[in-house]
ZAMIPA-986233 format. One record per residue: x, y, z of N, C-alpha, C in turn. Coordinates in nm, 2 decimals, padded with zeros to 4 digits. Example, Ala and Ser with C-alpha at 12.3 -4.5 7.8 and 13.67 -1.06 7.14 Angstrom:
2
    n.x    n.y    n.z   ca.x   ca.y   ca.z    c.x    c.y    c.z
  01.32 -00.57  00.78  01.23 -00.45  00.78  01.32 -00.33  00.78
  01.28 -00.22  00.71  01.37 -00.11  00.71  01.29  00.00  00.79
***
This chain:
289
    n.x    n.y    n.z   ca.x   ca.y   ca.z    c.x    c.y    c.z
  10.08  13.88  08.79  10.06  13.74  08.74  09.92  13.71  08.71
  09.89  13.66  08.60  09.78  13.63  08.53  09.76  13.50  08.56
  09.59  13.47  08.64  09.50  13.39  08.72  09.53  13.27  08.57
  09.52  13.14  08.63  09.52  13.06  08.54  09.34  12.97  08.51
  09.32  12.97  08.38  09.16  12.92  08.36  09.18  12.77  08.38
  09.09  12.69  08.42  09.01  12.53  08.40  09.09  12.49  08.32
  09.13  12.55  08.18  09.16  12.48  08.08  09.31  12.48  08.09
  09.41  12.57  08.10  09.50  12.61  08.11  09.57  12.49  08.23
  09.48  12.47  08.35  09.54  12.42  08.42  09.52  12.22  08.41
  09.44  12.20  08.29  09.36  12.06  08.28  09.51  12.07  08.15
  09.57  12.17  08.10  09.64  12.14  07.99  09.80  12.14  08.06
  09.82  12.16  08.18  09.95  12.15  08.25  09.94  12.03  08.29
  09.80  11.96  08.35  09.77  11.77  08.38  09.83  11.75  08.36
  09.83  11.72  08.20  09.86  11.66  08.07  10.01  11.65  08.08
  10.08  11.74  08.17  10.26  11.71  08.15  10.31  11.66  08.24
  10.22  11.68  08.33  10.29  11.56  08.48  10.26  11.43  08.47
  10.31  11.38  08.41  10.33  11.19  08.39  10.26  11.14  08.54
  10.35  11.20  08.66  10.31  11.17  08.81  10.20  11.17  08.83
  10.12  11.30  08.82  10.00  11.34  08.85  09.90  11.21  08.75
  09.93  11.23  08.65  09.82  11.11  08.56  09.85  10.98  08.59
  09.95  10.95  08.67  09.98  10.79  08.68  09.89  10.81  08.81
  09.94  10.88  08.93  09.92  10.86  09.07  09.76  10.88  09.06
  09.70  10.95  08.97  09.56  11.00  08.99  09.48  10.86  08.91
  09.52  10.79  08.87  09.47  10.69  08.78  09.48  10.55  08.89
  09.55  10.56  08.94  09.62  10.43  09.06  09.50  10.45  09.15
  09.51  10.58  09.20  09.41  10.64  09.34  09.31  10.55  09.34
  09.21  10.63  09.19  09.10  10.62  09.18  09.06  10.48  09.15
  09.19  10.40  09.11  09.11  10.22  09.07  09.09  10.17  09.22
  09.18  10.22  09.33  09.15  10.21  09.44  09.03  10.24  09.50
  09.03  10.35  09.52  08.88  10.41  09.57  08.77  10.33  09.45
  08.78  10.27  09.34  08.70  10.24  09.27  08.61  10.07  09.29
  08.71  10.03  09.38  08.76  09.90  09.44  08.66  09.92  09.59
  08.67  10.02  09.63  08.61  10.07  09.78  08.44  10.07  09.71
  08.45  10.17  09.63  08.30  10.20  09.60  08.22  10.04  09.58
  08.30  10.00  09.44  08.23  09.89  09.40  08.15  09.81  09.54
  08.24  09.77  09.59  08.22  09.69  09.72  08.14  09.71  09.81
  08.08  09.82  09.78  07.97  09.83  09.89  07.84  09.84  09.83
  07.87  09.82  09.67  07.73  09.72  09.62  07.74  09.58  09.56
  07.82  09.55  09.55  07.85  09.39  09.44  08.04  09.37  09.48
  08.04  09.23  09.54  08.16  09.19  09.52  08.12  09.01  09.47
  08.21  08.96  09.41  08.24  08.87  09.36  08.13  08.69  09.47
  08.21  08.76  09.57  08.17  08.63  09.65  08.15  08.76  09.74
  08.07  08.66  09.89  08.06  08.73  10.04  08.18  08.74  10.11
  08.21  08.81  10.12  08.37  08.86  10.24  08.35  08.76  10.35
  08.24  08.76  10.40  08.27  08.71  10.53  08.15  08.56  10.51
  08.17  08.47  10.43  08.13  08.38  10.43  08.22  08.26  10.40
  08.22  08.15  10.49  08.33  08.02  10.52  08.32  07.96  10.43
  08.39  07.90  10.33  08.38  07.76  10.27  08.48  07.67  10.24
  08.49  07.58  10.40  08.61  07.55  10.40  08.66  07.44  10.29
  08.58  07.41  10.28  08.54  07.27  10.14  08.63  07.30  10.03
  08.65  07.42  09.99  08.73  07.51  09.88  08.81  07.61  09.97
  08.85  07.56  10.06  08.98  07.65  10.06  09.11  07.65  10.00
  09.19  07.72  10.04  09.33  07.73  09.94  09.36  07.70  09.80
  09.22  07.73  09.74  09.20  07.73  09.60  09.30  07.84  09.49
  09.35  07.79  09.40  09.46  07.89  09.32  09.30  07.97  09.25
  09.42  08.06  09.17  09.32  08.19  09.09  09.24  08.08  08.98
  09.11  08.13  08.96  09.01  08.03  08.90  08.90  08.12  08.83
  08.83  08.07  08.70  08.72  08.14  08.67  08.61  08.24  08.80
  08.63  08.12  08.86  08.48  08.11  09.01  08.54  08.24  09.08
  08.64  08.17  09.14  08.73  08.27  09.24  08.88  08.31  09.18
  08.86  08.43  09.13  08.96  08.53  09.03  09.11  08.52  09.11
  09.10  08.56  09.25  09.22  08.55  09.29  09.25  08.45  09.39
  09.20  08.34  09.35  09.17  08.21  09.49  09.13  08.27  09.58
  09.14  08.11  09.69  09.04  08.12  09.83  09.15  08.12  09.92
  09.11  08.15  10.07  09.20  08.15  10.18  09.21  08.01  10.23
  09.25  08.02  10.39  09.23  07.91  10.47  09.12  07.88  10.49
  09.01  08.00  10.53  08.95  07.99  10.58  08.79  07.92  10.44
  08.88  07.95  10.29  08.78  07.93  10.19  08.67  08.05  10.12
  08.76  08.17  10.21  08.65  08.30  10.19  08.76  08.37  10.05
  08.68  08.39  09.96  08.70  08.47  09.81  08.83  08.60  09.85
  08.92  08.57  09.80  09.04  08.69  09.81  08.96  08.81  09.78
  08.95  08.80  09.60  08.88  08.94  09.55  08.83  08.99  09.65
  08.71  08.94  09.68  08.62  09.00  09.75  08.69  09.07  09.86
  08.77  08.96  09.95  08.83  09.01  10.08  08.92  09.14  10.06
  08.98  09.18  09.96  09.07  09.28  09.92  08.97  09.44  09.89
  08.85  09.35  09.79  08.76  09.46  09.74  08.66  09.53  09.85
  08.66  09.49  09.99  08.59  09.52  10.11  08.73  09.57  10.17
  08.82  09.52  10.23  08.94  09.55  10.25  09.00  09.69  10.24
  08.97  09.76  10.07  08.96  09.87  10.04  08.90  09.99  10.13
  08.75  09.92  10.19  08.70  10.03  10.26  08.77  10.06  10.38
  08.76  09.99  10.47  08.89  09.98  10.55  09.01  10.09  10.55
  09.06  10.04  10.46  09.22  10.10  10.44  09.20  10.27  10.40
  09.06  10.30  10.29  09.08  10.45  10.28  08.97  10.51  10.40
  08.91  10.44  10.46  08.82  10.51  10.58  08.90  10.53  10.71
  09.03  10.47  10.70  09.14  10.52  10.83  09.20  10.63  10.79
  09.26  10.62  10.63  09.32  10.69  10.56  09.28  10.85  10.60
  09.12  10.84  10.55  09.05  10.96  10.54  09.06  11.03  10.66
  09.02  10.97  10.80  08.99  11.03  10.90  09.11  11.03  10.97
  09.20  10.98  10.93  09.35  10.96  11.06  09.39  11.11  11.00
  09.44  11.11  10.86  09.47  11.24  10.79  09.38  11.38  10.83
  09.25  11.34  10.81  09.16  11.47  10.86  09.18  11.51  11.00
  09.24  11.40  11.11  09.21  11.46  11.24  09.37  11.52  11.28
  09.45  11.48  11.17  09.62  11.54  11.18  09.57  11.64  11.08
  09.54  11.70  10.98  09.52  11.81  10.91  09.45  11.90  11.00
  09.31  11.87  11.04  09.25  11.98  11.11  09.32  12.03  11.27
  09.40  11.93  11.30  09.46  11.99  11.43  09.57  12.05  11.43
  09.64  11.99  11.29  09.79  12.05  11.29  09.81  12.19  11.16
  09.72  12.23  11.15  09.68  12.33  11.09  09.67  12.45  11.13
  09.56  12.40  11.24  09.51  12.51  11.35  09.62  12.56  11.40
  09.68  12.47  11.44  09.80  12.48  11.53  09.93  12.52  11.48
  09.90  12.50  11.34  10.08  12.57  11.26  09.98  12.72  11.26
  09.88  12.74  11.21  09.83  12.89  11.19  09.86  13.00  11.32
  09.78  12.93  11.41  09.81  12.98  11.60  09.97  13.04  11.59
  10.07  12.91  11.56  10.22  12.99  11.61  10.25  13.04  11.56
  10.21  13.05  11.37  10.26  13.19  11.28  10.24  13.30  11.33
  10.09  13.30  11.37  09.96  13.45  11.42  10.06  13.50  11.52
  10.08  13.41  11.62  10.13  13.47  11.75  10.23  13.50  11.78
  10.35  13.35  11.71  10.51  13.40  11.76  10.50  13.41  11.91
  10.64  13.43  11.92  10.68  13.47  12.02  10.66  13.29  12.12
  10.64  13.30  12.24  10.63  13.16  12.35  10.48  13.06  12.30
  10.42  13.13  12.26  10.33  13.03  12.15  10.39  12.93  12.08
  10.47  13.02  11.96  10.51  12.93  11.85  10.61  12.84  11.92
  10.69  12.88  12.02  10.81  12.78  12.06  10.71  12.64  12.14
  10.60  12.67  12.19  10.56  12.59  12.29  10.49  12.46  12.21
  10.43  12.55  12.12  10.35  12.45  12.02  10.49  12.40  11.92
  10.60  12.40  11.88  10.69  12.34  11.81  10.76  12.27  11.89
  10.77  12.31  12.08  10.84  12.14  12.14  10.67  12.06  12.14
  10.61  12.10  12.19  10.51  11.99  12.18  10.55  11.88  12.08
  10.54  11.95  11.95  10.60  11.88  11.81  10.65  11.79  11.85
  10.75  11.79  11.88  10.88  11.77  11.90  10.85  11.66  11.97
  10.78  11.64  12.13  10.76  11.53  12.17  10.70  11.43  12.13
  10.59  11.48  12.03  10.52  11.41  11.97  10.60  11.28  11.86
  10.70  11.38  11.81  10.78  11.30  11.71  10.80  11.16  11.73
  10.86  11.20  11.88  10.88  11.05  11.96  10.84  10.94  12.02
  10.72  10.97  11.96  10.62  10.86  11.97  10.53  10.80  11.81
  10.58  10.72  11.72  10.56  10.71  11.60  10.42  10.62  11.63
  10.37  10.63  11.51  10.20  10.57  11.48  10.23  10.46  11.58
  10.30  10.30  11.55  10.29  10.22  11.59  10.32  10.23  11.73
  10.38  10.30  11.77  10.43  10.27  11.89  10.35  10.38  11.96
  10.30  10.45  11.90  10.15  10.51  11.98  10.00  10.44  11.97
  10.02  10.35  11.89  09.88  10.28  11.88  09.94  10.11  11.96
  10.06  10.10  12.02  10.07  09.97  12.11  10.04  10.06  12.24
  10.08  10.18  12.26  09.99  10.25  12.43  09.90  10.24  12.39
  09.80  10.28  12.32  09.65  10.31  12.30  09.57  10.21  12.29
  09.65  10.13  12.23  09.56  10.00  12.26  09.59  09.87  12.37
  09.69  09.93  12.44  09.72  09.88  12.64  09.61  09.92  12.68
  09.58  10.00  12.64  09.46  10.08  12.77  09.36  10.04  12.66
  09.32  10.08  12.58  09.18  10.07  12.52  09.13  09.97  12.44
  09.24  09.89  12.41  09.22  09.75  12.31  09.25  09.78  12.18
  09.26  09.69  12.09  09.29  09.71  12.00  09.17  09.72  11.86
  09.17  09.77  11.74  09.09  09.82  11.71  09.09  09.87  11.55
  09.04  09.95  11.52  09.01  10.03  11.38  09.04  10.19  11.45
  08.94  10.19  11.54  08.94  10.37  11.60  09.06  10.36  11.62
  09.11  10.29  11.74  09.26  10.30  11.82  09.39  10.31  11.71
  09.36  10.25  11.62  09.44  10.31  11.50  09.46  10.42  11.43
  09.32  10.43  11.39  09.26  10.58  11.36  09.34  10.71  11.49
  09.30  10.66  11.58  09.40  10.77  11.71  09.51  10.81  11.65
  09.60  10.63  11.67  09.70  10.67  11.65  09.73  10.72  11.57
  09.74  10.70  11.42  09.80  10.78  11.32  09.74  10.91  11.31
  09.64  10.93  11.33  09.62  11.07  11.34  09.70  11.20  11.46
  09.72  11.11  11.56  09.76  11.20  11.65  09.93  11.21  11.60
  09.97  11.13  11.53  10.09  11.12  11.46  10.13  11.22  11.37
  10.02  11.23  11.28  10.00  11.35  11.18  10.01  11.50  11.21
  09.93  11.52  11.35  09.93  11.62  11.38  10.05  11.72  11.41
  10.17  11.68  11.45  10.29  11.74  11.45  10.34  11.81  11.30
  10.33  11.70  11.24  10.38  11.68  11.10  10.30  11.83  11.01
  10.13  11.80  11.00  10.08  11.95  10.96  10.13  12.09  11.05
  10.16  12.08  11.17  10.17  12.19  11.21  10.27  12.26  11.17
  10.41  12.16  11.16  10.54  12.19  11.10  10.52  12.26  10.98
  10.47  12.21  10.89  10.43  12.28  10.77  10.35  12.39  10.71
  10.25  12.38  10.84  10.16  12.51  10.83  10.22  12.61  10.88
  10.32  12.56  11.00  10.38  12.70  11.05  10.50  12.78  10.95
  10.59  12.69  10.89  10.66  12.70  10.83  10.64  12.76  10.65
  10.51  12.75  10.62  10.46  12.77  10.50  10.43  12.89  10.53
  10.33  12.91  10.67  10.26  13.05  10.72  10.37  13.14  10.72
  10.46  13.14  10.83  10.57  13.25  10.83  10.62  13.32  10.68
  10.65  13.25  10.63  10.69  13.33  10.46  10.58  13.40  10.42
  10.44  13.33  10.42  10.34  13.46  10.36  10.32  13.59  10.46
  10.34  13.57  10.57  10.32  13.72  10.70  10.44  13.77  10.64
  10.56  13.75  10.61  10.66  13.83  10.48  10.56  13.91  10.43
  10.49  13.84  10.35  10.47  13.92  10.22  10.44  14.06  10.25
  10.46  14.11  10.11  10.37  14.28  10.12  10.18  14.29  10.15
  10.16  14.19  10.07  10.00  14.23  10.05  09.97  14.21  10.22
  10.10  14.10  10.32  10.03  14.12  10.44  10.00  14.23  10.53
  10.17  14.28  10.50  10.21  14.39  10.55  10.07  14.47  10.57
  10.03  14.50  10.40  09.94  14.63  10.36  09.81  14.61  10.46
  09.75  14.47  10.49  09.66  14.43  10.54  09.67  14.50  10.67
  09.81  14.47  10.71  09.80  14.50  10.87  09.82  14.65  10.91
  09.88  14.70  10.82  09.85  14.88  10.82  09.71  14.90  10.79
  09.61  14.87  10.71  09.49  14.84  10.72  09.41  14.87  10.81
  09.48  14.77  10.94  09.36  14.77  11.06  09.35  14.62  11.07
  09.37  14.56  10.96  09.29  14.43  11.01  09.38  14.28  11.12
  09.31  14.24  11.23  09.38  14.17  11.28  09.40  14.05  11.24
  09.48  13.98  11.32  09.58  13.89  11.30  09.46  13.75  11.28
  09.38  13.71  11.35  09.31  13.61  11.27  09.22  13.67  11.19
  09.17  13.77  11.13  09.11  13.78  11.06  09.22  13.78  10.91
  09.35  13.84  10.92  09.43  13.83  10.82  09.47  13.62  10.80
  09.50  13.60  10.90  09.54  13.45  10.88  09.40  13.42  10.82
  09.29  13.38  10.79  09.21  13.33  10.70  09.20  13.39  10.60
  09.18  13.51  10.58  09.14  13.58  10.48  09.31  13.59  10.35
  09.42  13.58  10.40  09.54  13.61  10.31  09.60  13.48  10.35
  09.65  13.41  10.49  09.76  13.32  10.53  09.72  13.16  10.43
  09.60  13.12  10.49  09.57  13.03  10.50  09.48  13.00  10.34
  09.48  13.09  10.26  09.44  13.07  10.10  09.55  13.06  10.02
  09.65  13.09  10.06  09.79  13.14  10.03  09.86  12.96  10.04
  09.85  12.92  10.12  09.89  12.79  10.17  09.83  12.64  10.15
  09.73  12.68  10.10  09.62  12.54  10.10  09.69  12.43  10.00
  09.74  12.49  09.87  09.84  12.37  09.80  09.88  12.30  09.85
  10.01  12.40  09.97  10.07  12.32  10.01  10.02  12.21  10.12
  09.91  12.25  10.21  09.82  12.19  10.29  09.79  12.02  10.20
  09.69  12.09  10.08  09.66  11.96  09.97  09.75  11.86  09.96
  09.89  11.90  09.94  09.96  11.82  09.92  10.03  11.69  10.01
  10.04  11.77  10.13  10.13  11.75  10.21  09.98  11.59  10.25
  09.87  11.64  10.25  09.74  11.59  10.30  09.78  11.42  10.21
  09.82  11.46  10.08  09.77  11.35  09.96  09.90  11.24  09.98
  10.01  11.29  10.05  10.13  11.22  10.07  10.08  11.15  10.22
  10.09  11.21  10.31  10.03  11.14  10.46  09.96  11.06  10.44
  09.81  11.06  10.30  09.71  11.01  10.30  09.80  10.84  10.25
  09.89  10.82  10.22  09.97  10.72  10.11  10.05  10.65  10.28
  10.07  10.75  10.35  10.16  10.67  10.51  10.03  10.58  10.60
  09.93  10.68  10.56  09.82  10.63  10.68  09.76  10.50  10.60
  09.78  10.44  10.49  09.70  10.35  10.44  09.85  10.22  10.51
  09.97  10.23  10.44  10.06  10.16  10.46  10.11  10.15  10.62
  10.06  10.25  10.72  10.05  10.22  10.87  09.91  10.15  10.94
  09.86  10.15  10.88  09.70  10.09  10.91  09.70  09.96  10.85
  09.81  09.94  10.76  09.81  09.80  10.74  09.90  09.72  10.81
  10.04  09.85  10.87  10.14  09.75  10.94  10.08  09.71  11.08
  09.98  09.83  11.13  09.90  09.80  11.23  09.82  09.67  11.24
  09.74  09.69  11.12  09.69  09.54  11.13  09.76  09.39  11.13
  09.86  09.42  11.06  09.97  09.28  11.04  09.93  09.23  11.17
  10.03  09.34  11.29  10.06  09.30  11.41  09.95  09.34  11.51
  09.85  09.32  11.49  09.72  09.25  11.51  09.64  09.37  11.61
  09.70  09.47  11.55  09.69  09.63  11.66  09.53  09.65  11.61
  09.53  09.70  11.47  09.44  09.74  11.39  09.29  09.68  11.39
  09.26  09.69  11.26  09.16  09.64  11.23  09.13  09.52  11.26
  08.99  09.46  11.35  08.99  09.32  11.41  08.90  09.23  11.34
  08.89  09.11  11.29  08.78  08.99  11.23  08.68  09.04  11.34
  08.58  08.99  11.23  08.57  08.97  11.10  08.59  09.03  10.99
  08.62  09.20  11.03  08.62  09.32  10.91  08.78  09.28  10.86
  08.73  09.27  10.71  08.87  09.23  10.59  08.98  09.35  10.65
  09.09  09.29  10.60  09.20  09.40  10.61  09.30  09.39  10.57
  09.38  09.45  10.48  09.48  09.41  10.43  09.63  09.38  10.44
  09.68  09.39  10.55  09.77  09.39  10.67  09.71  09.21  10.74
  09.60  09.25  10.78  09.59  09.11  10.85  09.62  09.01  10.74
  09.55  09.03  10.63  09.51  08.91  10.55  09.71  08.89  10.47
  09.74  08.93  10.53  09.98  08.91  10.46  09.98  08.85  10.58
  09.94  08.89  10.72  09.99  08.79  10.84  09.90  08.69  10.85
  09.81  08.64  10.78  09.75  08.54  10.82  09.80  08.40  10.66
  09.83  08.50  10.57  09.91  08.43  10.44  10.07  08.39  10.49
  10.11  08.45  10.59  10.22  08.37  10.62  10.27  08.26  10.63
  10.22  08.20  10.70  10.17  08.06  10.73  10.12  07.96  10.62
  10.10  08.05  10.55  10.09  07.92  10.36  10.15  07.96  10.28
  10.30  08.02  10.30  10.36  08.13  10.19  10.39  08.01  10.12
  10.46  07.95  10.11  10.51  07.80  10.02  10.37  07.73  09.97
  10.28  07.72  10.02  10.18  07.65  09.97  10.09  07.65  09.92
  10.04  07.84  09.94  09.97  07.91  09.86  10.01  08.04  09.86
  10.09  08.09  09.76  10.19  08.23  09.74  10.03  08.32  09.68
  09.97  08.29  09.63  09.84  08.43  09.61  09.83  08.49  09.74
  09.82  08.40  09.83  09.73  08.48  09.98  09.82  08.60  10.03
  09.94  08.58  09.96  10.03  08.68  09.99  10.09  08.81  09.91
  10.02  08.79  09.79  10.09  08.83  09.64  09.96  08.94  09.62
  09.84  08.91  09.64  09.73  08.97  09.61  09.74  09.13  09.68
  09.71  09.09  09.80  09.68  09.21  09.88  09.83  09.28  09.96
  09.98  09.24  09.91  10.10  09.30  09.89  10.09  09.37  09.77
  10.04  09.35  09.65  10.03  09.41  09.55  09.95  09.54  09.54
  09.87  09.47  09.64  09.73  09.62  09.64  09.81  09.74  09.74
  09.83  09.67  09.84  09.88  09.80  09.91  10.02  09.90  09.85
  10.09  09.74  09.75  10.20  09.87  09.72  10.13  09.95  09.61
  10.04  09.94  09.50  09.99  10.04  09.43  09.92  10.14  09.49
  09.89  10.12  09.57  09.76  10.19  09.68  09.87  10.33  09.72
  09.94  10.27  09.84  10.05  10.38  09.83  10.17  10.44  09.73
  10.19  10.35  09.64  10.25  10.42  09.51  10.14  10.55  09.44
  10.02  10.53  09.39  09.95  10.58  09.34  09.96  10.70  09.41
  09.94  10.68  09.60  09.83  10.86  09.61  10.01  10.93  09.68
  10.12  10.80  09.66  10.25  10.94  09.69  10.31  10.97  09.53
  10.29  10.94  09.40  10.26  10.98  09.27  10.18  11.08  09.29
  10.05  11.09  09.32  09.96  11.22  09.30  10.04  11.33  09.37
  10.07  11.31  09.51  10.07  11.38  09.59  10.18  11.48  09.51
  10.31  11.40  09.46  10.43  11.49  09.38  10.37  11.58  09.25
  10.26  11.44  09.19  10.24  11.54  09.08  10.17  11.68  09.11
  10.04  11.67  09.19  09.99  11.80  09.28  10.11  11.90  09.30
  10.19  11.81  09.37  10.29  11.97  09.40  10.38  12.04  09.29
  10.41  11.97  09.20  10.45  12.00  09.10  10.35  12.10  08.97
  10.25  12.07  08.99  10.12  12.10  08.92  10.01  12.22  09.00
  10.07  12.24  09.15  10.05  12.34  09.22  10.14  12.48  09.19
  10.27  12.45  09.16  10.32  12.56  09.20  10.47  12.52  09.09
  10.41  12.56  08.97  10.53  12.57  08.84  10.63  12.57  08.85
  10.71  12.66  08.94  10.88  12.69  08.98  10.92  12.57  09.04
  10.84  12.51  09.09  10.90  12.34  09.12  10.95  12.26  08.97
  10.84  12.26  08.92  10.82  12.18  08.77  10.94  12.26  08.69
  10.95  12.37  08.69  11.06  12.44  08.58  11.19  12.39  08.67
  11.21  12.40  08.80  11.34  12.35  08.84  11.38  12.19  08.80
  11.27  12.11  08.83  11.28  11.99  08.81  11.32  11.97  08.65
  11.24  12.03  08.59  11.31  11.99  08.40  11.42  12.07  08.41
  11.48  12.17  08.46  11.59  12.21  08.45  11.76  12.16  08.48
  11.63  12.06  08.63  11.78  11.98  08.68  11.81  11.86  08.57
  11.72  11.80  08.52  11.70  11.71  08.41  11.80  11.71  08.30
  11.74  11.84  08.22  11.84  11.90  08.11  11.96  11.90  08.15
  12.04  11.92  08.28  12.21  11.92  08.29  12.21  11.81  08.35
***
């Protein structure tokens, strides 16, 4: 099989509709994060009750709250928030459940089974209802969130890593390795784990789309992120309470979070599709009949 060049693979982009919608959504998001940490519209956390519950207006684009603080702004701060959980809940479920799908490929045998019920118990404790223990004991929070869904994640990568790994220790070129001489973690980095990273990427880009929309159900229900730091979850449960009498406070940052996670579970398909061709040729195949 003949390596594919920069160009070759910037000209397969070009055919995933997913990949260019979801990669376009991402980035207005993250674009929304960056802006915000040098220029927003109004101050996030400045009161003006005088002009509260103001509709969308030259001054203030997407009206004012209760409290009289600038939507935009609150959404455009909001942003950081939502991908700085995103980032790190995912990284601490990737880097753990990684290791740990690698470990029970490498080893087998009472390894792999011990580390797949762990899984298993883990299952049964979902984000939310691991971040209402976490935050019994520790309060509630941004980190205590961050825990949670992270520690949530971690099952989830291991499943995948281990299950991705096993088929490449199949292969020949492993085989040949291990007649070689070379041992088992030095083969899992060097063949297992280069072999797998797509799928790693992918799997990373779809979670990264759960942990934004659990970090916001967390905040709804007042688990999460705490005032005065904006949030997008709080600011739907605090618009409850004016849904009839000002529908923006509600409309704005429902909107953002569903593009938010539309966009990066769009990338995440188009990546996989855009990873690994025999997906893409099945999918136009099932199409055509």
């Amino acid at each position: 099989m003949t390596s594919r060049t920069p160009s070759d693979l910037f000209l397969l982009a070009l055919r995933h509709r997913n990949l260019l919608l979801g990669g376009a959504l991402s980035t207005l998001i993250i674009l929304l994060a960056v802006i915000s940490l040098l220029w927003t519209p109004h101050s996030a956390y400045e009161l003006d009750v005088a002009n509260k519950l103001k509709p969308p207006s030259s001054t203030h684009w997407l009206g004012t709250d209760h409290f009289g603080r600038d939507v935009a702004s609150l959404i455009m701060v909001g942003a950081q928030n939502s991908l700085v959980v995103g980032f790190v809940a995912v990284g601490i479920g990737m880097a753990a459940g990684v290791l740990l799908g690698l470990w029970a490929s490498a080893q087998r045998g009472w390894i792999e089974e011990l580390i797949m019920r762990l899984s298993d118990f883990t299952f049964a404790f979902p984000a939310i209802l691991s971040a209402i223990m976490i935050t019994a004991i520790l309060g509630p929070g941004a980190v205590n969130s961050i825990l949670a869904i992270g520690i949530f994640n971690i099952p989830v990568f291991a499943r995948v890593t281990r299950g991705s790994a096993n088929a490449i220790w199949a292969r020949e070129f492993v085989l040949a390795a291990r007649a070689a001489g070379k041992g088992r973690i030095r083969i899992t980095f060097e063949h297992v784990l280069p072999n797998i990273l797509s799928v790693i990427i992918v799997q990373a880009t779809i979670f990264f789309a759960i942990a934004i929309l659990a970090e916001a159900a967390l905040s709804y229900l007042g688990l999460g992120t705490q005032p005065p730091q904006p949030s997008w979850g709080r600011m739907l449960n605090e618009a409850q309470t004016f849904l009839y009498l000002s529908p923006h406070l509600a409309l704005f940052p429902g909107l953002v979070i569903v593009v938010s996670v539309l966009g990066f579970n769009m990338l995440g398909d188009g990546l996989r599709d855009w990873l690994d061709p025999r997906l893409s040729r099945a999918r136009l195949s099932g199409y055509a009949q």
